[in-house]
C-alpha positions as CSV (number, residue, x, y, z in Angstrom):
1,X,141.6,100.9,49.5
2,X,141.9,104.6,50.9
3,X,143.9,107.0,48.6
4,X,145.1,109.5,50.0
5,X,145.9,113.0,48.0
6,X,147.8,115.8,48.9
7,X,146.7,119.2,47.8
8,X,149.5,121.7,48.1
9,X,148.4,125.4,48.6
10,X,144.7,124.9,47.4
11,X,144.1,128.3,49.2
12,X,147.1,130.3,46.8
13,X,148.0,128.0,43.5
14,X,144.4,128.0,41.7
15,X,144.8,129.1,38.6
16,X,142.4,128.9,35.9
17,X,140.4,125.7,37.4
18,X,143.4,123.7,38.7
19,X,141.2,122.6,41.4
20,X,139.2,120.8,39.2
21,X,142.3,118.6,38.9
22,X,141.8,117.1,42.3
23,X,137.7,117.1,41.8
24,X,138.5,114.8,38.7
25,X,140.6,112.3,40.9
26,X,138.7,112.2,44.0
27,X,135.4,111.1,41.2
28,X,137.5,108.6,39.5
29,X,139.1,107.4,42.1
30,X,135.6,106.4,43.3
31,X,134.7,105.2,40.0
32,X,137.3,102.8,40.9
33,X,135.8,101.5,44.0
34,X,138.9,103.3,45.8
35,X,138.2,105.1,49.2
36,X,140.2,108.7,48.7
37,X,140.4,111.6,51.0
38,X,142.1,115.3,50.1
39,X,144.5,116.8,52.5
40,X,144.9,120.3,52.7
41,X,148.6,121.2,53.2
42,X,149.5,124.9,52.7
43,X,151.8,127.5,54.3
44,X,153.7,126.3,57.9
45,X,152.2,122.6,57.1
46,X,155.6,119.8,57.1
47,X,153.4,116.7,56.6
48,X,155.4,113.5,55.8
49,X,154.2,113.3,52.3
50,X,156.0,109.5,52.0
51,X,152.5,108.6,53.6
52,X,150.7,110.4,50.9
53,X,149.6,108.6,48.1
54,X,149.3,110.9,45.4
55,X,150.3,114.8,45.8
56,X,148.6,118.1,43.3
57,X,149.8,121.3,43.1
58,X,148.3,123.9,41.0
59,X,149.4,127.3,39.1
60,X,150.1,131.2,40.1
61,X,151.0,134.3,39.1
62,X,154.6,135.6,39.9
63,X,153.1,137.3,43.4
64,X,151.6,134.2,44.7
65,X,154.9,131.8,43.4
66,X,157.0,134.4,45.6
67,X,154.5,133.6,48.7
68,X,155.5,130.1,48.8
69,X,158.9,129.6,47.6
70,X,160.3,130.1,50.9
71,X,158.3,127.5,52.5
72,X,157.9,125.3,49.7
73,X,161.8,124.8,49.5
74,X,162.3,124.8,53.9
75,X,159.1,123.4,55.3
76,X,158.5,120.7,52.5
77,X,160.8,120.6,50.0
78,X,163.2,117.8,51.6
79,X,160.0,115.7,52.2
80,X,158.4,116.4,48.7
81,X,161.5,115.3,47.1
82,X,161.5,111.8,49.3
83,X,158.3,110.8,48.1
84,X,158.3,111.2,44.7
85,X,162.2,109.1,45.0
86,X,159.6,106.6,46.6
87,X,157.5,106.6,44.0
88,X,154.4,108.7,45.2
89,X,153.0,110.1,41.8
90,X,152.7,114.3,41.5
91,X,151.2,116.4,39.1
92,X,152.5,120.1,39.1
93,X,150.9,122.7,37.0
94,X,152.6,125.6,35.5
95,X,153.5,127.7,38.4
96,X,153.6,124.9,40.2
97,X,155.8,123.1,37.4
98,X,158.3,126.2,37.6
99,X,158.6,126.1,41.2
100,X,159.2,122.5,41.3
101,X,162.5,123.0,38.3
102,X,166.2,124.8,39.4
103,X,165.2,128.3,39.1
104,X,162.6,130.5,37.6
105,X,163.2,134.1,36.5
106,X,161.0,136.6,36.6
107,X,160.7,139.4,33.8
108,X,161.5,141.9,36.9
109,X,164.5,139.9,37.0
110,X,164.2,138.6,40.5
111,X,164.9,134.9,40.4
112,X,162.8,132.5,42.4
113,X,164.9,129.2,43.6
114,X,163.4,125.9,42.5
115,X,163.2,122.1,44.4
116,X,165.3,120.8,41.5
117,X,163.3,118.3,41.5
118,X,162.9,118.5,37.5
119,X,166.2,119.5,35.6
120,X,164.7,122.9,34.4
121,X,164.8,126.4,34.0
122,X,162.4,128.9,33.7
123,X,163.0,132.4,32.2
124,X,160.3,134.9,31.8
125,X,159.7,136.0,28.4
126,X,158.4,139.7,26.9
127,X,155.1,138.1,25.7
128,X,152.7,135.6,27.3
129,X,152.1,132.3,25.2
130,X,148.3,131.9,25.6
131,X,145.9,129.5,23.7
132,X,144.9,125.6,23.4
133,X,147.1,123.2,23.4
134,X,147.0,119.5,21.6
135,X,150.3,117.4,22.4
136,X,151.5,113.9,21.7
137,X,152.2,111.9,24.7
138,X,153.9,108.2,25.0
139,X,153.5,108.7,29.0
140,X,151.6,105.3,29.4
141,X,153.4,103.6,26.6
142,X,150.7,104.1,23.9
143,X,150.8,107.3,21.9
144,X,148.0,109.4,23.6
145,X,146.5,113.1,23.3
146,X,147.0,116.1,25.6
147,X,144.6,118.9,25.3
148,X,144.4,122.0,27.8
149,X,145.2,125.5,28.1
150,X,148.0,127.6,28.6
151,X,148.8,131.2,29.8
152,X,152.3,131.5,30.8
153,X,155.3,134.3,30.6
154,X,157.8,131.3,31.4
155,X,159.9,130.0,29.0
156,X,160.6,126.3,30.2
157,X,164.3,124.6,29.2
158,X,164.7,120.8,29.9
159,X,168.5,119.6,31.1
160,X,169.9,117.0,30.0
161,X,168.3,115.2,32.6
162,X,164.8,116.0,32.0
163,X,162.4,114.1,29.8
164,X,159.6,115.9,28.5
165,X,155.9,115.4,29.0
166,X,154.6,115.6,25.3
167,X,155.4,116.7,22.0
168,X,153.8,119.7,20.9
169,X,151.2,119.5,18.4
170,X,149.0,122.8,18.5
171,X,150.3,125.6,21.0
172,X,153.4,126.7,22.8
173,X,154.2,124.0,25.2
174,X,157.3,124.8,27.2
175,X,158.7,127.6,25.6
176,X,157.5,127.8,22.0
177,X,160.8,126.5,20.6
178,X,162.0,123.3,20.6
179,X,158.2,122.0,20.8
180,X,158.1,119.8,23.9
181,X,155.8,120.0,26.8
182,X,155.8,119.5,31.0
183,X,158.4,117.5,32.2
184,X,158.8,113.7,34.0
185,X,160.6,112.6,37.1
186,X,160.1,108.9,38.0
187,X,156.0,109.2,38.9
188,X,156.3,113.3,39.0
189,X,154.8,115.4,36.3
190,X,154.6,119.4,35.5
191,X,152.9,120.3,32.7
192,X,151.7,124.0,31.6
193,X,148.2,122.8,30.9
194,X,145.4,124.5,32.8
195,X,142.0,123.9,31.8
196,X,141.1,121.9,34.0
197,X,143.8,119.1,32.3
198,X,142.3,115.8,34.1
199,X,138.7,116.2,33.6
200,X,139.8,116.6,29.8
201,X,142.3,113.7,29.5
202,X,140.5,111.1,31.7
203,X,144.0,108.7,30.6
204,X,146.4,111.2,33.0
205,X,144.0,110.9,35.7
206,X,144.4,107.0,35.5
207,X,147.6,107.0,34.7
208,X,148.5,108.9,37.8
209,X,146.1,106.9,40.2
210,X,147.3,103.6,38.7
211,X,150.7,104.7,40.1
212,X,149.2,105.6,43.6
213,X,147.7,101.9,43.2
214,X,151.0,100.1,42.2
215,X,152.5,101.6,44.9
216,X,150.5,100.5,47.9
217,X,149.3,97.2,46.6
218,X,152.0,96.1,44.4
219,X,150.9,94.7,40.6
220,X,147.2,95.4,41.3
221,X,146.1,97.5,38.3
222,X,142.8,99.8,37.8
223,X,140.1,98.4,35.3
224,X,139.1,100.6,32.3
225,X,136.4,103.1,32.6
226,X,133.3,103.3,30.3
227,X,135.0,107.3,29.6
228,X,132.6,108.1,26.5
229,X,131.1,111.2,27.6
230,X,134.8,112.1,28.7
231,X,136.3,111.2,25.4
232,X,133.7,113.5,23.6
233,X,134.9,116.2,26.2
234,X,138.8,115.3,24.9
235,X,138.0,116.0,21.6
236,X,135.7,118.8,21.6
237,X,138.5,120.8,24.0
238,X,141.6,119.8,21.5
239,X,142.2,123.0,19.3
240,X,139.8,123.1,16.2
241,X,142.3,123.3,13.5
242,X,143.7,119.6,14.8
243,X,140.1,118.3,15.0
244,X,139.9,119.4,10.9
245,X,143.4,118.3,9.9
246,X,142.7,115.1,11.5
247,X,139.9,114.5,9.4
248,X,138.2,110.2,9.1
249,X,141.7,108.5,9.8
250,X,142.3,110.7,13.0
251,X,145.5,112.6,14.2
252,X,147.1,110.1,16.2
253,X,144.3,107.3,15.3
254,X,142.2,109.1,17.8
255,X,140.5,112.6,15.7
């Protein structure tokens, strides 16, 4: 089966090894026996992304957000929107994630309009939230562990119709308050983990090419991975003091 994945702005949001994100899928997707190829789609691009099969967009600073917004909510927004009410799967880091929410705010004050495709809102803070992250997730039905990295100025709000990603464990998450992290929409995801986050949580990667699968080929479902070497990877990138207060039983049966 050919998969194919968009990768939105891969020459301006690239923050902090978020193109390792699409490296991670395009592997496992062969794993897989699946046949993917990575579009390019950046500034002036309207693709019809319904025909996509799985879309990535990574993170940037304030300078490179304001680069894009105006073609990111005129050239694609509409069609971005579509597909994800179709069901194509999208994973949105931080920037990305911001962009992708009603508004975000810079700490200059000028205020960047959103897709609205997640109901958020992003407020720049005085301080930057920066460290490792561990965070509870019940995205695939199971409780699972997050681990990345975050670096972010934004303070992230979920609306009433938002559902968050994860529960924060170890870090800041979305704004350092109410302790949840990244957001869902049907198949869409934003998350402030950096890091790269796939090649570290081997379970989102599937999770998000299970989708893509579902989609086209209705009820098929990826077999499991032999993901030892990744799993070691997961654990030695969650934050130390988790790995210690798991101790034998394990944080989450999995420390």
């Amino acid at each position: 089966m050919r998969l194919v994945i968009c990768h939105l702005y891969p020459d301006i949001m690239n923050l902090y090894g978020d193109r390792g994100n699409v490296i991670a899928l395009d592997r496992r997707a062969r794993w897989h026996g699946l046949e993917p190829v990575v579009v390019p789609v950046s500034l002036g691009d309207a693709p019809d992304f319904e025909k996509f099969d799985l879309i990535f967009m990574g993170g940037g600073q304030d300078r490179e957000q304001g680069l894009i917004t105006a073609d990111l909510l005129q050239a694609k927004g509409p069609g971005i929107k579509a597909a994800v009410e179709a069901g194509v799967p999208l994973l949105a880091i931080c920037g990305a994630y911001q962009l992708l929410g009603h508004y975000y705010r810079t700490f200059a004050g000028e205020v960047l309009p959103g897709l609205g495709l997640f109901d958020v809102r992003t407020e720049a803070g005085p301080t930057r939230i920066i460290g490792d992250v561990l965070a509870e997730s019940k995205l695939s039905g199971e409780s699972r562990t997050l681990v990345g990295f975050e670096n972010h100025s934004g303070r992230t709000f979920l609306g009433p119709g938002a559902v968050p990603l994860g529960r924060v464990l170890v870090g800041g998450g979305n704004n350092g308050r109410d302790g949840t992290e990244g957001a869902v929409y049907r198949n869409a995801l934003g998350t402030y983990l950096h890091g790269s986050l796939l090649p570290k949580n081997p379970w989102l990667a599937d999770y998000l090419l299970g989708r893509a699968v579902e989609r086209r080929r209705g009820g098929v479902r990826l077999a499991r991975l032999d993901d030892a070497l990744e799993d070691m990877a997961h654990r030695a990138a969650a934050p130390g003091a988790a790995r210690r207060r798991g101790g034998g039983g394990g944080l989450l049966g999995f420390f």
